[in-house]
mmCIF file of the N, C-alpha and C atoms, coordinates in Angstrom:
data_MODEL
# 
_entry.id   MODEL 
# 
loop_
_atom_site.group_PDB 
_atom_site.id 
_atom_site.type_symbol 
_atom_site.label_atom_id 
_atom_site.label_alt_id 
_atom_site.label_comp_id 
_atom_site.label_asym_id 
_atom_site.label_entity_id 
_atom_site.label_seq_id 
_atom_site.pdbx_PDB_ins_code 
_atom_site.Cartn_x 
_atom_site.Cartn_y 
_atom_site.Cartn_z 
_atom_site.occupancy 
_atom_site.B_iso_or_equiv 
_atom_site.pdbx_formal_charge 
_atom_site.auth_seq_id 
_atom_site.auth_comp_id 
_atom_site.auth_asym_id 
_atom_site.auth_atom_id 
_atom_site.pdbx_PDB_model_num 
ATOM 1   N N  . UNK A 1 1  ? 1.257   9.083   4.714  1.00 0.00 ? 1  UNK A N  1 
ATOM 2   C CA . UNK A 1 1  ? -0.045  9.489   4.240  1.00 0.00 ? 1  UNK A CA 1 
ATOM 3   C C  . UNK A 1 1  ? -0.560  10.591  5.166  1.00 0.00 ? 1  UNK A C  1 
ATOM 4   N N  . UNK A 1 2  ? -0.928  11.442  4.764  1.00 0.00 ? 2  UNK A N  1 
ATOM 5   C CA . UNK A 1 2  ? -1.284  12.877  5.731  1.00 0.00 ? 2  UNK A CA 1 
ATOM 6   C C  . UNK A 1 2  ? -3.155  12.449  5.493  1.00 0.00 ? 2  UNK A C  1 
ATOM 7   N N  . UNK A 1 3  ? -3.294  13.308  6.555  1.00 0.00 ? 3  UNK A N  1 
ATOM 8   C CA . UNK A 1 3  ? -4.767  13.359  6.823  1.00 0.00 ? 3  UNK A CA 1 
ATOM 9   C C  . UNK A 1 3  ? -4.962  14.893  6.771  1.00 0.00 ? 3  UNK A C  1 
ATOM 10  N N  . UNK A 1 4  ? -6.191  14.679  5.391  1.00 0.00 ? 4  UNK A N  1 
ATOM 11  C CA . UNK A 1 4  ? -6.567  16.122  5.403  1.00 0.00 ? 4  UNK A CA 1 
ATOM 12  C C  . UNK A 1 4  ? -7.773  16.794  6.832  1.00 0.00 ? 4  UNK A C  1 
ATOM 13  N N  . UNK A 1 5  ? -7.588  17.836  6.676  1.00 0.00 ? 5  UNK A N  1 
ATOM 14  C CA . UNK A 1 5  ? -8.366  18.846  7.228  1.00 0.00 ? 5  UNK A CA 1 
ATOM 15  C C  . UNK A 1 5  ? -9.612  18.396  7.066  1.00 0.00 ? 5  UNK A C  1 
ATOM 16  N N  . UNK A 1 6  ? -10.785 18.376  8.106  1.00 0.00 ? 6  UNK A N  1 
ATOM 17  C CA . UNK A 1 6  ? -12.113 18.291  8.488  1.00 0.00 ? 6  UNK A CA 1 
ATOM 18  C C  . UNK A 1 6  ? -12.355 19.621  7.472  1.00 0.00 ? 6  UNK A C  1 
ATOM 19  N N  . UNK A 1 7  ? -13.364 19.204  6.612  1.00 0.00 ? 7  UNK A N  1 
ATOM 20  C CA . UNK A 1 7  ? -14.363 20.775  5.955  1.00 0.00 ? 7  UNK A CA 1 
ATOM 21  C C  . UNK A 1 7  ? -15.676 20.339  6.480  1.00 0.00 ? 7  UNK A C  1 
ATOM 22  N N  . UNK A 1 8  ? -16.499 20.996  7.421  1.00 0.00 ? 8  UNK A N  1 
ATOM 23  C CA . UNK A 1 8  ? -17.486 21.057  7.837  1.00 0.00 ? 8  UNK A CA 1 
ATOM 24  C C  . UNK A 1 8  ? -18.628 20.511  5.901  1.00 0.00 ? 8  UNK A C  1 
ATOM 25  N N  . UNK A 1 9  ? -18.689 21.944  5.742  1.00 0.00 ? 9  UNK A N  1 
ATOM 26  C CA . UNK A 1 9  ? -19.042 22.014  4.447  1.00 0.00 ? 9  UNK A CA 1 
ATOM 27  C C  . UNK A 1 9  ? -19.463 21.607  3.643  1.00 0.00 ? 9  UNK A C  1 
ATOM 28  N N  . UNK A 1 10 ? -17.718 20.661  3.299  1.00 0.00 ? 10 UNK A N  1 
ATOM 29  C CA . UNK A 1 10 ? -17.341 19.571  2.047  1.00 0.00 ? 10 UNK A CA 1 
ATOM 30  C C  . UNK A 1 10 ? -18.229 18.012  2.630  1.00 0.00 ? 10 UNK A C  1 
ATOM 31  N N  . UNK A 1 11 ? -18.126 17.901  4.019  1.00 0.00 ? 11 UNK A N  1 
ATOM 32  C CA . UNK A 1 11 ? -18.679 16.677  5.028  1.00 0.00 ? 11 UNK A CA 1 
ATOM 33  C C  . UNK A 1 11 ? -20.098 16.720  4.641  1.00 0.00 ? 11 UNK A C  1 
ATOM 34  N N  . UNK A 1 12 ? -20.613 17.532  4.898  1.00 0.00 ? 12 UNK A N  1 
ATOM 35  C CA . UNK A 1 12 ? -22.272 17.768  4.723  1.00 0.00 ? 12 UNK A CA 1 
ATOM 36  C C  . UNK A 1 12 ? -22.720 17.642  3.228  1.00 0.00 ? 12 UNK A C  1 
ATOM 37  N N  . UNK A 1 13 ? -22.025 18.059  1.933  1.00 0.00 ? 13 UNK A N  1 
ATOM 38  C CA . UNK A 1 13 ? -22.086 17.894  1.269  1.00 0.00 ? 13 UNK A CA 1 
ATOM 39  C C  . UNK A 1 13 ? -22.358 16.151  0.108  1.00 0.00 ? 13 UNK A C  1 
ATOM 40  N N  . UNK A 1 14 ? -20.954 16.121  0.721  1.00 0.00 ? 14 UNK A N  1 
ATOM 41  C CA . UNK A 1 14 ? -21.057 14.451  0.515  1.00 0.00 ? 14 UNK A CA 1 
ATOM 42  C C  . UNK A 1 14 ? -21.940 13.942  1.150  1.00 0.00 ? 14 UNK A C  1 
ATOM 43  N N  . UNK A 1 15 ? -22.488 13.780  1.715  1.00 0.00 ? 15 UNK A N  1 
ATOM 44  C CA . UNK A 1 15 ? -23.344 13.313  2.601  1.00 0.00 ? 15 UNK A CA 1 
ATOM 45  C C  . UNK A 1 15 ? -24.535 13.460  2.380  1.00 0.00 ? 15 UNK A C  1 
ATOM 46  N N  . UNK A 1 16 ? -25.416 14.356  1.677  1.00 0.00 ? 16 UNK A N  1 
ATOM 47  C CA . UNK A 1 16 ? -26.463 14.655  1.256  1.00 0.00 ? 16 UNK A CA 1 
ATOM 48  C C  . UNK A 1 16 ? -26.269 14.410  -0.301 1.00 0.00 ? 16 UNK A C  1 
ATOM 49  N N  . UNK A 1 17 ? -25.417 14.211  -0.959 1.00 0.00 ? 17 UNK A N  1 
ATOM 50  C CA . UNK A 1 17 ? -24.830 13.688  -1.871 1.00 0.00 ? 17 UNK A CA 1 
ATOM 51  C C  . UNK A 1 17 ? -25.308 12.158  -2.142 1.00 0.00 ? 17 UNK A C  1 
ATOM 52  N N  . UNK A 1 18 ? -24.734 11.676  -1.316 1.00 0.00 ? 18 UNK A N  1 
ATOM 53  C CA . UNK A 1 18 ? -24.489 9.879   -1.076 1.00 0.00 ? 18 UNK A CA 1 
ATOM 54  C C  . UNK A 1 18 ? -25.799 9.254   -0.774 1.00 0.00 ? 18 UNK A C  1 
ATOM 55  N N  . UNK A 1 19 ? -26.853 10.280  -0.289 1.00 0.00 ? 19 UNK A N  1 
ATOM 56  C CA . UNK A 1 19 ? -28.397 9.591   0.704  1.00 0.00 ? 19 UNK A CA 1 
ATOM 57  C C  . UNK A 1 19 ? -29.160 10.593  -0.089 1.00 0.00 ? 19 UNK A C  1 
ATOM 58  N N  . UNK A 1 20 ? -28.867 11.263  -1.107 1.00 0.00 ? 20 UNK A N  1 
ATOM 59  C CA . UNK A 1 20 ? -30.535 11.754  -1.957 1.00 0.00 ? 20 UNK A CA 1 
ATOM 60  C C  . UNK A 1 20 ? -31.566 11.092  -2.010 1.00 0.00 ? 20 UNK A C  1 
ATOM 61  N N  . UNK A 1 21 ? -32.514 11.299  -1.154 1.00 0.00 ? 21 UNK A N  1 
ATOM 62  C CA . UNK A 1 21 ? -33.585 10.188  -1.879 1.00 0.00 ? 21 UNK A CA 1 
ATOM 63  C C  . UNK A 1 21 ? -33.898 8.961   -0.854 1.00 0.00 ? 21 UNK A C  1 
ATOM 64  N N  . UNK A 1 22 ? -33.123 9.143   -0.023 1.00 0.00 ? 22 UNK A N  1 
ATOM 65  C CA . UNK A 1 22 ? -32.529 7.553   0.778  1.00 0.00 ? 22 UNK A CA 1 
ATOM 66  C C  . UNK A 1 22 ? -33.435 7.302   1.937  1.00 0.00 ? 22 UNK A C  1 
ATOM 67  N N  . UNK A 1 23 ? -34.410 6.241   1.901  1.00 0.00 ? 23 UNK A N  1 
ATOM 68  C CA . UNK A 1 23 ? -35.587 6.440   2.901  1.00 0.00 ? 23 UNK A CA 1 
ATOM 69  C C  . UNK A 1 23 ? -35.410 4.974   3.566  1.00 0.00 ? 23 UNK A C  1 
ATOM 70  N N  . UNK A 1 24 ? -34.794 5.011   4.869  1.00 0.00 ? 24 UNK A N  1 
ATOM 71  C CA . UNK A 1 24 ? -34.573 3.570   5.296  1.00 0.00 ? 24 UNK A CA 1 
ATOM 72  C C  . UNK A 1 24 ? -33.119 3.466   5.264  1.00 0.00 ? 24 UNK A C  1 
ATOM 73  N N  . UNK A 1 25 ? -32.109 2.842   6.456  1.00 0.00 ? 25 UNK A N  1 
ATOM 74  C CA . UNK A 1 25 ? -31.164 2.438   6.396  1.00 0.00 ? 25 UNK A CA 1 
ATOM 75  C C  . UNK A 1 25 ? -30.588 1.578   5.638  1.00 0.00 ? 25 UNK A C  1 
ATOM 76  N N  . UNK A 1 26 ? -31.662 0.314   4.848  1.00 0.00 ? 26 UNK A N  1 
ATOM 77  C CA . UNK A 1 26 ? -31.014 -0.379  3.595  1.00 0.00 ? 26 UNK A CA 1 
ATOM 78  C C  . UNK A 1 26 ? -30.495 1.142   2.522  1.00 0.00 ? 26 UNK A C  1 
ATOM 79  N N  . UNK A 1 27 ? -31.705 1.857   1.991  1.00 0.00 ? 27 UNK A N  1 
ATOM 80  C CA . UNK A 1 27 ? -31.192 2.723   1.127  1.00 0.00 ? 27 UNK A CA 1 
ATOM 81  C C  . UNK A 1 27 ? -30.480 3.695   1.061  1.00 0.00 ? 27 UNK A C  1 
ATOM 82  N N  . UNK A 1 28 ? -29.723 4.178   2.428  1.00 0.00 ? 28 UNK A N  1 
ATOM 83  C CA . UNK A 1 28 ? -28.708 5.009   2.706  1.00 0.00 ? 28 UNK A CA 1 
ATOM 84  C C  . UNK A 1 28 ? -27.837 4.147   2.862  1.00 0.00 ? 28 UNK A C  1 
ATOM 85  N N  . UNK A 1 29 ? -27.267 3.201   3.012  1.00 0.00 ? 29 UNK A N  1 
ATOM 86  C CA . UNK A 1 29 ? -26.193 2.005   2.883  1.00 0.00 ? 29 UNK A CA 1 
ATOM 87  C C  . UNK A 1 29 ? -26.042 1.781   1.264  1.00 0.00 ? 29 UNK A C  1 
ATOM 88  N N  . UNK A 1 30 ? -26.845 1.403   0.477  1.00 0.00 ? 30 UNK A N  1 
ATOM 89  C CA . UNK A 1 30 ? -26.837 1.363   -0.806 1.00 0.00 ? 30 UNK A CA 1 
ATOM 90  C C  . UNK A 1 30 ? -26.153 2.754   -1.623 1.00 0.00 ? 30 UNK A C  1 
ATOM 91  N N  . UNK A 1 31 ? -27.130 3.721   -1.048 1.00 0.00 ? 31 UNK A N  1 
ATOM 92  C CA . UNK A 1 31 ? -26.377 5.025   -1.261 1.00 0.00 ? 31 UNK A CA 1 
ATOM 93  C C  . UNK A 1 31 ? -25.109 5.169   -1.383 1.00 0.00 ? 31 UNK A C  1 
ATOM 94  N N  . UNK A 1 32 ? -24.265 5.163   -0.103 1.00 0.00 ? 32 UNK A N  1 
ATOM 95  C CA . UNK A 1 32 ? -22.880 5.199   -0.092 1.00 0.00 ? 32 UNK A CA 1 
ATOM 96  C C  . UNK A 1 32 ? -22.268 4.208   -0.388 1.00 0.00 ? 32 UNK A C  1 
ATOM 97  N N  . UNK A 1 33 ? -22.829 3.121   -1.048 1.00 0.00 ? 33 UNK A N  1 
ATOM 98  C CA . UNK A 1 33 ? -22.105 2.141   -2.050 1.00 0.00 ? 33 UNK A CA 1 
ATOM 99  C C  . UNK A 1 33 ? -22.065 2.441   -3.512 1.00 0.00 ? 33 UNK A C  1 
ATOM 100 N N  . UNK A 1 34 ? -22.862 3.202   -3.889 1.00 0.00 ? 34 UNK A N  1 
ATOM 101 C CA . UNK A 1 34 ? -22.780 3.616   -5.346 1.00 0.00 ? 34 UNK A CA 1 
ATOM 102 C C  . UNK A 1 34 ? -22.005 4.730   -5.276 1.00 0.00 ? 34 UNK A C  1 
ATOM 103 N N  . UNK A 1 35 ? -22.554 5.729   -4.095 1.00 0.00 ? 35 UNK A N  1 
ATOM 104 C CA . UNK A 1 35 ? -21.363 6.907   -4.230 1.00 0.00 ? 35 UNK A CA 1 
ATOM 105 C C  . UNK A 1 35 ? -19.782 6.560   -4.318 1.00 0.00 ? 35 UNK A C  1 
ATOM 106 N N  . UNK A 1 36 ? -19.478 5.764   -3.321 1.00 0.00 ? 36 UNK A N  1 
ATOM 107 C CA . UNK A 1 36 ? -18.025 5.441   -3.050 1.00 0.00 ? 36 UNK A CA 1 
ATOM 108 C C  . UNK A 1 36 ? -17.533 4.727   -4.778 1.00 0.00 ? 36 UNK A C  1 
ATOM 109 N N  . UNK A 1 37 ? -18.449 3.656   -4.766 1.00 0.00 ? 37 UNK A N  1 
ATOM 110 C CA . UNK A 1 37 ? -17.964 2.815   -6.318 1.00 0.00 ? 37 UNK A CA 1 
ATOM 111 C C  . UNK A 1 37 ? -17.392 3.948   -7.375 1.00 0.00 ? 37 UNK A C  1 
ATOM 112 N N  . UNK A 1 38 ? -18.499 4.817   -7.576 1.00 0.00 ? 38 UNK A N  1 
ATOM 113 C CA . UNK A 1 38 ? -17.685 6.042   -8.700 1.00 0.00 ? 38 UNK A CA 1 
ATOM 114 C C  . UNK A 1 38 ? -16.983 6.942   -8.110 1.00 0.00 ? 38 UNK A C  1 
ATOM 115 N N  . UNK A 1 39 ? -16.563 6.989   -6.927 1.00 0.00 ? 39 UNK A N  1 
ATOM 116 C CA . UNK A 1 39 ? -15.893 8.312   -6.667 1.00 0.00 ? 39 UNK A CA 1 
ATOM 117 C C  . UNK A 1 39 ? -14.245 7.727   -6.461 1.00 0.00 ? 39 UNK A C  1 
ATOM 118 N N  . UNK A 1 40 ? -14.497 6.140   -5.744 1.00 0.00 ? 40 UNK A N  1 
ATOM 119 C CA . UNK A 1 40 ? -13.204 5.700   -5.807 1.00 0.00 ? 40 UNK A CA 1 
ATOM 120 C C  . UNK A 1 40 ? -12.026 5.589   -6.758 1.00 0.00 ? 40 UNK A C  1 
ATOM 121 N N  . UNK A 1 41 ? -10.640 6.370   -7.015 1.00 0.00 ? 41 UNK A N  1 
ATOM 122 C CA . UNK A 1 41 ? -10.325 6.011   -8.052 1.00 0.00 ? 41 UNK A CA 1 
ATOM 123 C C  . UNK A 1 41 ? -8.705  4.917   -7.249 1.00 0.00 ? 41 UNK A C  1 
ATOM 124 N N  . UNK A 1 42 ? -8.464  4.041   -8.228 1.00 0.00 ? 42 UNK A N  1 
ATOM 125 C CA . UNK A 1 42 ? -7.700  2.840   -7.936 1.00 0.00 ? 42 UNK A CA 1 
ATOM 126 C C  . UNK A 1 42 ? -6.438  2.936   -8.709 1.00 0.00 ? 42 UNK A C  1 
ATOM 127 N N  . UNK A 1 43 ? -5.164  2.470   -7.863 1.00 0.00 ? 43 UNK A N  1 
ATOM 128 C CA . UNK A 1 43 ? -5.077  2.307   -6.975 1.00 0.00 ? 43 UNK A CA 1 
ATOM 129 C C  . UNK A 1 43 ? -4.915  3.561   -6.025 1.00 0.00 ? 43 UNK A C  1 
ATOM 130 N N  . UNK A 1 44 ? -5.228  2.974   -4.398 1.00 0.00 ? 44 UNK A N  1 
ATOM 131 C CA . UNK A 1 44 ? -4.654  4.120   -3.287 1.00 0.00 ? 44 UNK A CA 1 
ATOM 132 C C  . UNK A 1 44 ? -4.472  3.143   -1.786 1.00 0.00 ? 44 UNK A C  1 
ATOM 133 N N  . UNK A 1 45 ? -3.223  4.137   -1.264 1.00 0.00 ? 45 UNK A N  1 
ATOM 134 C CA . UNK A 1 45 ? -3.454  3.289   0.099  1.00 0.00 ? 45 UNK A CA 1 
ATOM 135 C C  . UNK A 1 45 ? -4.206  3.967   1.017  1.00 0.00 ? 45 UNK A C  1 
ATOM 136 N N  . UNK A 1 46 ? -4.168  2.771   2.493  1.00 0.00 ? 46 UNK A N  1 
ATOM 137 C CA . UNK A 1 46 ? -5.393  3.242   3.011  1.00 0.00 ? 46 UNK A CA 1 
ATOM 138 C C  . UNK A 1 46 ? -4.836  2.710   4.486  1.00 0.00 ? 46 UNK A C  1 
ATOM 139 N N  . UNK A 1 47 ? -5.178  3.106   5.388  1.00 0.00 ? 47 UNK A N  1 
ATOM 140 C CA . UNK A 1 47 ? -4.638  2.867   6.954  1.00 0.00 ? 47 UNK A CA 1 
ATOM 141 C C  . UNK A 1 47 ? -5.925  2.204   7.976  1.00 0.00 ? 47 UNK A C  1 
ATOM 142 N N  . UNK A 1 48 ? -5.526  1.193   8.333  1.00 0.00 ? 48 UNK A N  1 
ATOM 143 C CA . UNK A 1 48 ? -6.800  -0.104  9.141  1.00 0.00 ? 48 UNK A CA 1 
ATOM 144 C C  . UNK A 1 48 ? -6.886  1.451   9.981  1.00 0.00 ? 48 UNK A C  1 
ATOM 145 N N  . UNK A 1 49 ? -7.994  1.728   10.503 1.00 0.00 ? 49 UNK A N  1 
ATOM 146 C CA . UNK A 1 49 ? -8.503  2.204   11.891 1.00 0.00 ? 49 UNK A CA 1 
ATOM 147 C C  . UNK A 1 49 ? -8.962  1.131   12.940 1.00 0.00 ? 49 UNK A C  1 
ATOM 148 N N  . UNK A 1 50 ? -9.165  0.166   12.520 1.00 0.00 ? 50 UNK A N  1 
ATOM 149 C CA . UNK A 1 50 ? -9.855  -0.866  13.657 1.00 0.00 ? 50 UNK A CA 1 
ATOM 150 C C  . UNK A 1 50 ? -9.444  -2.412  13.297 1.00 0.00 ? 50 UNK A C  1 
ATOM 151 N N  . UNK A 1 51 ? -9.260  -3.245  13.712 1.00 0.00 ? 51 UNK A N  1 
ATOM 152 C CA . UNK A 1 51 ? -9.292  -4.836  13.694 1.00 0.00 ? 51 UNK A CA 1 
ATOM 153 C C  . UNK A 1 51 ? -10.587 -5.115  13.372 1.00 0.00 ? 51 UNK A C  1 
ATOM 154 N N  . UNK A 1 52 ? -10.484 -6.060  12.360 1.00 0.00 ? 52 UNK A N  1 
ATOM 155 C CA . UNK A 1 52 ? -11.679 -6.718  12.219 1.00 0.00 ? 52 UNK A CA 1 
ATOM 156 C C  . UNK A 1 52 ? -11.846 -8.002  12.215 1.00 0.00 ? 52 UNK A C  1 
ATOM 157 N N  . UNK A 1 53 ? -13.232 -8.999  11.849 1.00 0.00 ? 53 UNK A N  1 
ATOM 158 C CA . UNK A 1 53 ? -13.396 -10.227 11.517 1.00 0.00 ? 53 UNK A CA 1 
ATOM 159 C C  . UNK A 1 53 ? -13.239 -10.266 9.960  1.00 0.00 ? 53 UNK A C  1 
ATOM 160 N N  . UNK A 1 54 ? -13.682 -9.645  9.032  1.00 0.00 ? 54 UNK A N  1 
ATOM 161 C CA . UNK A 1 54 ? -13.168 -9.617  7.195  1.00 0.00 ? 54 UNK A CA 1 
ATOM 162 C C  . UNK A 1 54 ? -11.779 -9.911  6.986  1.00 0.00 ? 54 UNK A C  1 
ATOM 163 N N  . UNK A 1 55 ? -11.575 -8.933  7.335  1.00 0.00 ? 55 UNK A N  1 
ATOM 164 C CA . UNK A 1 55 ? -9.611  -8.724  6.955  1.00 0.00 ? 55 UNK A CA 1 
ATOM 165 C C  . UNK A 1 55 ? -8.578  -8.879  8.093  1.00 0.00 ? 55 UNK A C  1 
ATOM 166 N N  . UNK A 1 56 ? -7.201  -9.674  7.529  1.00 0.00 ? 56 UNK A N  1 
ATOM 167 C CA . UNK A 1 56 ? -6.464  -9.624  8.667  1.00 0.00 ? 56 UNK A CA 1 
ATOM 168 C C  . UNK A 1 56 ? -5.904  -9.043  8.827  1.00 0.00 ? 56 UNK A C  1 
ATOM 169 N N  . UNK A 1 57 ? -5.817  -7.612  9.106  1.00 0.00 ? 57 UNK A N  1 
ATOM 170 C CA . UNK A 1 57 ? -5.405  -6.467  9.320  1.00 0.00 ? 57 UNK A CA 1 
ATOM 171 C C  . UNK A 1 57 ? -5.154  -5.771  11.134 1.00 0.00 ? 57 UNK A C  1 
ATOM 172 N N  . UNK A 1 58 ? -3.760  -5.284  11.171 1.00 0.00 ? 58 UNK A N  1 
ATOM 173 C CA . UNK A 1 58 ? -3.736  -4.695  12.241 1.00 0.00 ? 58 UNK A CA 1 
ATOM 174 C C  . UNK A 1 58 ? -4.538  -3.230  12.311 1.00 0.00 ? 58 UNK A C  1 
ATOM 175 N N  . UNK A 1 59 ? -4.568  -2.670  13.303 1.00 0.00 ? 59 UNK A N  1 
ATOM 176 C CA . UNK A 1 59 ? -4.871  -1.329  13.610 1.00 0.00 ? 59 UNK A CA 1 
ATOM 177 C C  . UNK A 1 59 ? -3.707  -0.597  13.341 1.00 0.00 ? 59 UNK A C  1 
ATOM 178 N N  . UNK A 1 60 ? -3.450  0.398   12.449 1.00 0.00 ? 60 UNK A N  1 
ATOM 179 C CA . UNK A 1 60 ? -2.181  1.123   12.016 1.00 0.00 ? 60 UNK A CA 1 
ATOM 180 C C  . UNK A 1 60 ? -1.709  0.968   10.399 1.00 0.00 ? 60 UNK A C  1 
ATOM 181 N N  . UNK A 1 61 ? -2.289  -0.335  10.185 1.00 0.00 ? 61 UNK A N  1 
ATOM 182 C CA . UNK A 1 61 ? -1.321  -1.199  9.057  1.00 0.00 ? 61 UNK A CA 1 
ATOM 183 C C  . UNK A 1 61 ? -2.209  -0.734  8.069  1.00 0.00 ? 61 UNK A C  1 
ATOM 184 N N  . UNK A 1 62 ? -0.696  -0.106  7.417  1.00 0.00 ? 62 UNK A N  1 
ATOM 185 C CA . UNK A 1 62 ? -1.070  0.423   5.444  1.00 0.00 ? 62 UNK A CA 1 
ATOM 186 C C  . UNK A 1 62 ? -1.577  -0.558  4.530  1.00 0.00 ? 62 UNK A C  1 
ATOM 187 N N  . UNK A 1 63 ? -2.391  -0.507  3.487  1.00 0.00 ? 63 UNK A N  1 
ATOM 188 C CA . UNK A 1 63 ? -2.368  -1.619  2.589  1.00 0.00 ? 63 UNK A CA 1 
ATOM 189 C C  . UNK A 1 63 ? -2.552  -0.834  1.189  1.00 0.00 ? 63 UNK A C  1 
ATOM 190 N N  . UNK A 1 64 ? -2.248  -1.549  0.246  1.00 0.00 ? 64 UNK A N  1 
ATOM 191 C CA . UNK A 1 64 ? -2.519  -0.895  -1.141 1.00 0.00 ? 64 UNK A CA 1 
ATOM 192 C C  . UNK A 1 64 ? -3.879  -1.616  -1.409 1.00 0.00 ? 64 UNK A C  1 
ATOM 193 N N  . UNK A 1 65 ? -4.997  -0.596  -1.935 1.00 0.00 ? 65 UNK A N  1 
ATOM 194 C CA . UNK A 1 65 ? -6.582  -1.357  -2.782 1.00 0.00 ? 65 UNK A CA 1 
ATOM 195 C C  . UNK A 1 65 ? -6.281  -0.989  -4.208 1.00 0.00 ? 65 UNK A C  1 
ATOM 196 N N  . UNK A 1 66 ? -6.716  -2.245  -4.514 1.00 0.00 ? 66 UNK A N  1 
ATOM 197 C CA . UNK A 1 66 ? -5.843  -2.212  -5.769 1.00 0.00 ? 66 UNK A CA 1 
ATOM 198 C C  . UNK A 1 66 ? -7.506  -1.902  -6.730 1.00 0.00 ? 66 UNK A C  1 
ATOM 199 N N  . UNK A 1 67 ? -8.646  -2.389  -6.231 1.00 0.00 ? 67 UNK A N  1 
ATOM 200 C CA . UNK A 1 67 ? -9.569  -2.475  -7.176 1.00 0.00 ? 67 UNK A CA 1 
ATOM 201 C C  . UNK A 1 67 ? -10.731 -2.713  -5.379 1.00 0.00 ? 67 UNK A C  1 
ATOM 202 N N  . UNK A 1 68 ? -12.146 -2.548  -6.575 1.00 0.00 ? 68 UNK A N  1 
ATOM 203 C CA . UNK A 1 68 ? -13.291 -2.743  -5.698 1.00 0.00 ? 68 UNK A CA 1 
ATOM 204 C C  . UNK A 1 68 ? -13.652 -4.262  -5.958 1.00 0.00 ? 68 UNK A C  1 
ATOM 205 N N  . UNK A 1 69 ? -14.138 -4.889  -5.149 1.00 0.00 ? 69 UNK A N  1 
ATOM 206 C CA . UNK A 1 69 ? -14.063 -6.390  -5.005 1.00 0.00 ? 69 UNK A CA 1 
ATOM 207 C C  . UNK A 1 69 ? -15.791 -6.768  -5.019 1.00 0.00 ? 69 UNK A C  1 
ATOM 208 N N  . UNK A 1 70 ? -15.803 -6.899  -6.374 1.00 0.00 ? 70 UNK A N  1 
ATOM 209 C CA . UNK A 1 70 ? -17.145 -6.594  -6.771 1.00 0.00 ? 70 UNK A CA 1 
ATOM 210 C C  . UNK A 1 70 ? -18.401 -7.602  -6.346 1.00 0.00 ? 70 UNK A C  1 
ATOM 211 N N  . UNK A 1 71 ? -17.784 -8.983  -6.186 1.00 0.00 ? 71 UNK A N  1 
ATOM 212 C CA . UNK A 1 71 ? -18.618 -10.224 -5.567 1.00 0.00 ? 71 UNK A CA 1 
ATOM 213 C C  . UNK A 1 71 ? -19.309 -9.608  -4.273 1.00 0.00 ? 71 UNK A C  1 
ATOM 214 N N  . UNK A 1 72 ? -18.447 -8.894  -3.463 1.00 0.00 ? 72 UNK A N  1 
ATOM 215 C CA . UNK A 1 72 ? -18.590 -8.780  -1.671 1.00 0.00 ? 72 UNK A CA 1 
ATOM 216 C C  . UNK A 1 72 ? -20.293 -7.623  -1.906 1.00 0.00 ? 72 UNK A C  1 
ATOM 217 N N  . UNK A 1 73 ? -21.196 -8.293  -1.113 1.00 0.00 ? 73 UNK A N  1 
ATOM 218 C CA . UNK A 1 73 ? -22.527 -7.054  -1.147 1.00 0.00 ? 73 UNK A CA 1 
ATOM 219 C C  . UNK A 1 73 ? -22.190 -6.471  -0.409 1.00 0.00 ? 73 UNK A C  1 
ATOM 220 N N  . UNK A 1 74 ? -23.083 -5.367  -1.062 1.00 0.00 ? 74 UNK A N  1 
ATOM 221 C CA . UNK A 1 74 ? -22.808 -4.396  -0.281 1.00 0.00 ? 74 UNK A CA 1 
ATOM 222 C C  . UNK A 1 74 ? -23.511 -4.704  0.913  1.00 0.00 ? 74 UNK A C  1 
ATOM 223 N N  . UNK A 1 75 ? -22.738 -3.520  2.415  1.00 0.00 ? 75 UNK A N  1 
ATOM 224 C CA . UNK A 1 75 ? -23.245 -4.129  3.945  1.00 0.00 ? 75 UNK A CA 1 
ATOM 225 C C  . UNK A 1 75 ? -25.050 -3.664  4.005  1.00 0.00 ? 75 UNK A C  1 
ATOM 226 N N  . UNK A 1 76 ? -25.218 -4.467  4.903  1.00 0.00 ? 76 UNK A N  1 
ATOM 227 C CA . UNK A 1 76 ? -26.345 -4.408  5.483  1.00 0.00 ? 76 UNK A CA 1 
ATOM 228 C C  . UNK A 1 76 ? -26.802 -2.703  6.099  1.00 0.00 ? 76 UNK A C  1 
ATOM 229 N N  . UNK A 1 77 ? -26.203 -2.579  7.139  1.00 0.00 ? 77 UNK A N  1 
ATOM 230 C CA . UNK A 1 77 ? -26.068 -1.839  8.077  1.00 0.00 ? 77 UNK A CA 1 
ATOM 231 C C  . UNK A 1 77 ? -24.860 -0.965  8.209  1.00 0.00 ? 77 UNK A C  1 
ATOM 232 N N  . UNK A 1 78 ? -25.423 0.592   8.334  1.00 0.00 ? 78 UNK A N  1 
ATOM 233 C CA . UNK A 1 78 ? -24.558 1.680   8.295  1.00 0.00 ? 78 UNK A CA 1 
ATOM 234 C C  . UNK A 1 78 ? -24.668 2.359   9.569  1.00 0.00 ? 78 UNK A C  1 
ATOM 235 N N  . UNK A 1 79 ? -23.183 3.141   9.810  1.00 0.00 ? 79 UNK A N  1 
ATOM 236 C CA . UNK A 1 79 ? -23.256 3.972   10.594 1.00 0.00 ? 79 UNK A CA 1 
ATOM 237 C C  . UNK A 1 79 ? -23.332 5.353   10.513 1.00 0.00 ? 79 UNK A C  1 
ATOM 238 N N  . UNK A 1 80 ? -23.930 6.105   9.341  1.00 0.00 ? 80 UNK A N  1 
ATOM 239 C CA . UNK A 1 80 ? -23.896 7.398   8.666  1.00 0.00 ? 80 UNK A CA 1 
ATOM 240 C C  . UNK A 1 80 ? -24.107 8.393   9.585  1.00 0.00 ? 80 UNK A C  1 
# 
């Protein structure tokens, strides 16, 4: 899996994209849950960056997402 190129640009874009409107960290979290929901298309793989408590996943380790897992709310708290 290659990692594309940083676009300054394209970054800022999405991003003002995803938080139109978005007043409060609940509603910029919400934001990039609706953005991601339609922009995601399924399936694709995807590479852990970090260990977590959710998933048992290494740091490195590929997985296939097969679909969005629609029960799980969306998070609380973002790091945008």
């Amino acid at each position: 899996m290659r990692k594309p190129k940083k676009d300054p640009v394209r970054e800022d874009r999405i991003h003002n994209e995803a938080i139109v409107d978005a007043y409060g960290p609940e509603e910029r979290t919400l934001g990039w849950y609706y953005y991601l929901e339609n922009q995601l298309r399924f399936p694709f793989e995807a590479r852990c960056i970090a260990a977590g408590v959710l998933l048992p996943l290494s740091k490195g380790e590929i997985v296939k997402v097969s679909a969005w897992h629609r029960k799980m709310p969306a998070p609380r708290t973002c790091s945008c």
